[in-house]
Structure formats: C-alpha cells, structure tokens
N, C-alpha and C positions, 0 to 999 in steps of 0.2 A: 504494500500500500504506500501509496506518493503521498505525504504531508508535507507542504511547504510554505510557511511564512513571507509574505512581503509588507513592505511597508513603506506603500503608496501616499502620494499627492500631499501641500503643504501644512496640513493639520495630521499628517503620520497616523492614517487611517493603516489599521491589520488587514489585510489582504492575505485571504488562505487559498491555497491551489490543493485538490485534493485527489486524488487520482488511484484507479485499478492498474497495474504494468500488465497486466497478463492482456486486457480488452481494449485500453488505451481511451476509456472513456473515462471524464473529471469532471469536479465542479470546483467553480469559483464562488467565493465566499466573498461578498462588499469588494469587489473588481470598482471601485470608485475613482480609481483617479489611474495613471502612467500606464497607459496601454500598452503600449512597447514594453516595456518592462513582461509586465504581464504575459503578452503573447510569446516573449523570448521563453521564457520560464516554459510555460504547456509547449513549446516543439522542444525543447531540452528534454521534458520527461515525455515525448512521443506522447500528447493526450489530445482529443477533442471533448472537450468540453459537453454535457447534454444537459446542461442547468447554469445559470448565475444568476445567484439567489442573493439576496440582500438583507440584511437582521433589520433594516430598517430606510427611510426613505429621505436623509440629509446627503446635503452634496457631496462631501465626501465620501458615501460609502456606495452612493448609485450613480454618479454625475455623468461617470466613462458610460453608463450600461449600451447606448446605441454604439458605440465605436467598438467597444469591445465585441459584444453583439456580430457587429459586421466582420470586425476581421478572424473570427475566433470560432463563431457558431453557439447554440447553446440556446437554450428557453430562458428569457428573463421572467425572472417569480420575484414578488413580493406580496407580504398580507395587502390584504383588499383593505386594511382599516388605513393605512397609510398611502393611499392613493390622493386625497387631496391633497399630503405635505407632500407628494410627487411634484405634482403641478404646482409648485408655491418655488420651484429651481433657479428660476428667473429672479426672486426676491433673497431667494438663498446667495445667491451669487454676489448681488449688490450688496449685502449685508457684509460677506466676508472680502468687499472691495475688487471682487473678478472682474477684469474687463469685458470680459465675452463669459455668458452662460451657456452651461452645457442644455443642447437640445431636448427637450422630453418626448421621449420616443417612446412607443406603444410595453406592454406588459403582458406577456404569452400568457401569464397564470397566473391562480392565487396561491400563496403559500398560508395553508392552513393547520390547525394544531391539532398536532397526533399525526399527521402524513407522514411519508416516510419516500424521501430522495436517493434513486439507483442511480446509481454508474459500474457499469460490470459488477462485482462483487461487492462494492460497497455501499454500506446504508447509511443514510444521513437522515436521522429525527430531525421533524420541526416541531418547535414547542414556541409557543405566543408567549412572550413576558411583556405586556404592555406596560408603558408608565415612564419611558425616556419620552417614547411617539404610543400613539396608538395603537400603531400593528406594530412597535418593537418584536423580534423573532428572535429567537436562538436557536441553533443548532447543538445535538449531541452525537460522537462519533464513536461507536466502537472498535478500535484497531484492532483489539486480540490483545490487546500489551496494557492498553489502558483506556478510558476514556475520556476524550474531549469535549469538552464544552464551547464553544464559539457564542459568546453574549452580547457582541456589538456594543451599545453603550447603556446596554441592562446591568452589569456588574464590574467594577474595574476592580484592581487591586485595591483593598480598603477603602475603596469608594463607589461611587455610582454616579449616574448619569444626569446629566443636568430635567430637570421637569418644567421648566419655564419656556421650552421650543415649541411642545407638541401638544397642547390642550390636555396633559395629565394630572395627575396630582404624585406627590410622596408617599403618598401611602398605596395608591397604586402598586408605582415601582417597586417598595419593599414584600409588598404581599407579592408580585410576582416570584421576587430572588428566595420569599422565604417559600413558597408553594409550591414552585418551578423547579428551582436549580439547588435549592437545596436539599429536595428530593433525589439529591444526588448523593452519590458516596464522596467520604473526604478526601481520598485519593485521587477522582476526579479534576483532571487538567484544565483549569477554566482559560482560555484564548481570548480576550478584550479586545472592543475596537481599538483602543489605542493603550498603549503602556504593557508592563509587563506582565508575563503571565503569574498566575497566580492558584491556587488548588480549594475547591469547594470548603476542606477543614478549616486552611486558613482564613478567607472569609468568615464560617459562620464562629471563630474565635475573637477575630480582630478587629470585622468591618464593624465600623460606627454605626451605623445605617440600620444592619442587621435588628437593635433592638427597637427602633421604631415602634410605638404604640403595644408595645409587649406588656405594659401594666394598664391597658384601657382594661376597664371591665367593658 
C-alpha cells in the first residue's frame, strides 16, 4: 500500500496520495493546491487516481480540484453539506488576498457517512465530523500495520479547527472528535490538515478542547 504525505499551497495544506501497487489505482486526499507536484508524485508510484475527495470545502484543501481533475483523472467527492462554502471560492480567494480564484468546477459525488472509498484493495471510510464547515469529512485507513485517521481541520494536534468560517458552533466540532474519532483506538495515526501528526490517545489526554461541556448536566 502507497501512503504518501504532501504539503501543498501557501497555508501548508496535508495532501495525502494513497495508492494499491498491485492495481495502480489511488486516491487523493485535499489535492488543494500544487498540481505539478501532485501529479509528479501518482506517475512516480504508477497510480490513477478513481477518487479526490476533500475533508472539506476551503480553498486550500479543494481550490486545485478542476486542474487536478483534468490532468490526473479521478471523481471529485465532497459532503453535499459543504456545497454552498464550495461556491463562496471567489470570496475565499479575496479574503486570503489571491489575485486570481481558482474556478469552481462541477462535483461527481457526495461523500457520505458510513461509505466506504475503493481503489484496488484499499478501503477508505468516510465518517462526517461537522463543526470546522458543515460537511467537514474525515477519513479512516486500515493499512494492516495500523490505522489512519485523515481529519482535515476537525482535529489538529492539541487543537482544533477554527468554527467562525462555516456556520458551526464549538460544541458541534467537539461532539464530532469526541463521537467520531475518538471512537477510535489510541494507537490510531491521526493525519491533520495542517501541522503535525499526532495519535487519537494523545489527543483524548492532552487536547484542550476534548473537555468541552463535559460537566453540562
């Protein structure tokens, strides 16, 4: 199994390439930004791509999706909840001062929670954690060796994702991470849109966040 990290476009968006070698079919994980890059990587590990899927719908994690799309191949999926902040690209752009916005280009599919994404032998769960955006996604990967978690900007290392972009609330996001992913085991590899990685135990020990509203009756 191909697992390969990049870290794409100038807010250092995670970019995961993830690949069968036997079938040479992959998926990209928030392919948002450096296409070149990108495409260099899947013809280095001989993959086409039949998916690029998105944890969620800010410029950085989806901006490339028509270029990559075009030169690469592959179904673009995102949850249907995050389809308005799709179309808000134009406002995204001016916000973080881009001269030119990346075009918005159409969406093959929905990614919904409980699916489950083939590529030759590999399964890729989608699990919905809303509360960064609305259709925030994550991904869970079973290698054989250990599991992945890919949370985009639902869980960082001892932190979380901002709530003031996508019409959610706080306690959203933390019932996600405590319902979602920390129905995970502690040895569990959590993969973040941006920063380091970091492992389910250690969050539910260290993140702040975690005790959110834990003494409401």
């Amino acid at each position: 199994m191909i697992v390969e990290h990049l870290t794409v476009g100038p807010l250092g968006c995670t970019c995961t390439i993830l690949g069968d070698e036997a079938t040479g079919e992959g998926i990209v994980i928030d392919g948002g930004d450096d296409v070149d890059l990108i495409a260099e990587r899947l013809v280095a590990h001989g993959l086409k791509p039949t998916a690029l899927v998105h944890t969620h719908a800010h410029i950085d994690h989806i901006g490339a999706l028509g270029e990559l799309r075009d030169r690469c191949g592959g179904a673009g999926l995102l949850h249907p909840a995050d389809l308005p902040l799709y179309q808000t690209l134009a406002l995204q752009a001016q916000f973080l001062g881009l001269a030119v916005a990346p075009p918005i280009v159409s969406i093959d599919g929905d990614l919904r929670d409980g699916d489950t994404l083939r590529a030759g032998a590999l399964r890729l769960e989608v699990i919905h954690t809303p509360g960064h955006t609305p259709g925030s996604t994550s991904f869970a990967l079973d290698t054989g060796e250990e599991t992945l978690l890919f949370t985009g900007d639902t869980l960082f290392r001892q932190s979380v994702g901002r709530i003031d972009l996508g019409g959610t609330t706080m306690e959203e996001l933390v019932g996600s991470i405590r319902t979602k992913l920390f129905a995970f085991a502690d040895d569990a590899v959590v993969v973040p849109g941006h920063g380091p990685a970091t492992t389910i135990g250690h969050e539910r020990r260290t993140n702040p966040y975690a005790a959110i509203g834990k003494d409401r009756s």
